[in-house]
C-alpha positions as CSV (number, residue, x, y, z in Angstrom):
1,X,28.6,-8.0,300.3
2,X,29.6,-5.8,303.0
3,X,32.5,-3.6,299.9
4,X,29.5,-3.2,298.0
5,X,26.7,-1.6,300.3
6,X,29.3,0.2,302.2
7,X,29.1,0.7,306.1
8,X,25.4,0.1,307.5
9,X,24.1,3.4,309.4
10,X,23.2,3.4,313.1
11,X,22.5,6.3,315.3
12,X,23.4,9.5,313.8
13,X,25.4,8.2,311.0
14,X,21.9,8.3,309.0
15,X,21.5,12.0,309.6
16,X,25.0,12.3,308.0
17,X,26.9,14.0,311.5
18,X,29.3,11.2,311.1
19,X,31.9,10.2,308.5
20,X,31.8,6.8,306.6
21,X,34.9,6.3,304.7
22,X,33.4,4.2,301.1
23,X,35.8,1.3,301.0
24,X,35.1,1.4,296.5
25,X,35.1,3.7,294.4
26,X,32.1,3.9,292.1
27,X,33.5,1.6,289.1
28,X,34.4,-1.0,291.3
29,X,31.2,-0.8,293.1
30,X,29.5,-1.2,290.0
31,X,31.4,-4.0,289.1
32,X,30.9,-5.8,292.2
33,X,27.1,-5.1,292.2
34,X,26.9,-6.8,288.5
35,X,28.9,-9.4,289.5
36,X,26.6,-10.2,292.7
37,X,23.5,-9.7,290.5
38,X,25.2,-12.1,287.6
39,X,25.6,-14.7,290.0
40,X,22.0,-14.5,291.7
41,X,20.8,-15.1,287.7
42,X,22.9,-17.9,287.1
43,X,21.7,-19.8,290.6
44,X,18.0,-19.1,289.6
45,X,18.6,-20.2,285.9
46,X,20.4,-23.7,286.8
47,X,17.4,-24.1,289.4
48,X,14.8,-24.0,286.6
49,X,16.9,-26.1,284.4
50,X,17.1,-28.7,286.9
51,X,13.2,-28.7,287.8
52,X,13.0,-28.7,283.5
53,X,15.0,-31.2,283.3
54,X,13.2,-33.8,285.9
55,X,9.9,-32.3,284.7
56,X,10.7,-33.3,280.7
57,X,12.4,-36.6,281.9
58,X,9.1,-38.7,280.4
59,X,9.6,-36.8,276.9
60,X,12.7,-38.5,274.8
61,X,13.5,-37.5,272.1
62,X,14.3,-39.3,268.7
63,X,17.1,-40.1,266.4
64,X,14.9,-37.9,263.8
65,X,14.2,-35.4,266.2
66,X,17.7,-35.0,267.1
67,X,19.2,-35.0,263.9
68,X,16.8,-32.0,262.8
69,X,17.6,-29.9,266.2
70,X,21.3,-30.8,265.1
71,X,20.9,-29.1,261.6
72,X,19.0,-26.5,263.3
73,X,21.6,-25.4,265.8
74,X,24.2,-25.7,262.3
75,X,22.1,-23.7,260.4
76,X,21.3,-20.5,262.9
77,X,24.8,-20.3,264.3
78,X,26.5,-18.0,261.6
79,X,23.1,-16.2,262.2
80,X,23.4,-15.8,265.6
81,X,26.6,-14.5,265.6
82,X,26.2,-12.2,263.2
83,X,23.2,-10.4,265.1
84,X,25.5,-10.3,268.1
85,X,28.0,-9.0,265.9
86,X,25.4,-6.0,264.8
87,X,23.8,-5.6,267.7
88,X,27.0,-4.8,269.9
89,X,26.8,-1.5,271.4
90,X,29.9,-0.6,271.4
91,X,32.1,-1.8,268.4
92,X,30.2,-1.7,265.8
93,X,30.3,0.9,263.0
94,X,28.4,1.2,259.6
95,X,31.1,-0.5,258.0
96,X,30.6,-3.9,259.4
97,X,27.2,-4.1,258.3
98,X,28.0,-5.2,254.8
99,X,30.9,-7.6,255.5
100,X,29.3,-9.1,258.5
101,X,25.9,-9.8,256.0
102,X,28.7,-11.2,253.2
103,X,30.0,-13.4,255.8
104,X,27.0,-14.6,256.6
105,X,25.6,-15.6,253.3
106,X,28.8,-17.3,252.3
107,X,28.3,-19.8,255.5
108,X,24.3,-19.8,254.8
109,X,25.5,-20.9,251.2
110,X,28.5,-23.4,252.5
111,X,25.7,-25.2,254.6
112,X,23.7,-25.0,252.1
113,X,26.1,-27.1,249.9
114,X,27.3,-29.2,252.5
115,X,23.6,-30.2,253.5
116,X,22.6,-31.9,249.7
């Protein structure tokens, strides 16, 4: 923690009558920061799953139940990737829009067939 805030100021560092040599240089910095921040996320998100998941324990689910989540998670994959596929910002061009959609409707379609 101490490479990404830098040197903490005492006296009359905080007037700025003292040099504090940075030990990063921006980029890393930044780097470091979203890796910190990434990490803080990730704890929080795992400590809300586990409270979910011993919260939701009483609630099972059933063969039926399962097997249409299943077909869900089949079916909106392509879709999925395809909107992170458009929605990149900083890849994507105007000509991927029309292969990306082609893509997507021939895999809609092969599901399609797949699911009769």
């Amino acid at each position: 923690m101490q490479d990404i805030i830098g040197a903490q100021c005492m006296g009359r560092q905080g007037l700025g009558l003292t040099h504090v040599r940075e030990k990063s240089n921006p980029v890393k910095r930044r780097a470091m920061i979203q890796a910190e921040v990434r990490g803080l996320e990730e704890e929080g998100s795992m400590a809300k799953v586990v409270g979910l998941g011993s919260q939701g324990a009483w609630a099972r689910l059933s063969s039926v139940e399962i097997s249409f989540l299943e077909e869900f998670a089949r079916t909106m994959g392509p879709l999925a990737k395809a909107l992170n596929i458009l929605q990149d910002e900083t890849d994507v061009q105007m000509g991927w829009l029309l292969p990306t959609l082609t893509l997507l409707i021939n895999k809609l379609e092969r599901i399609h067939i797949n699911s009769r």
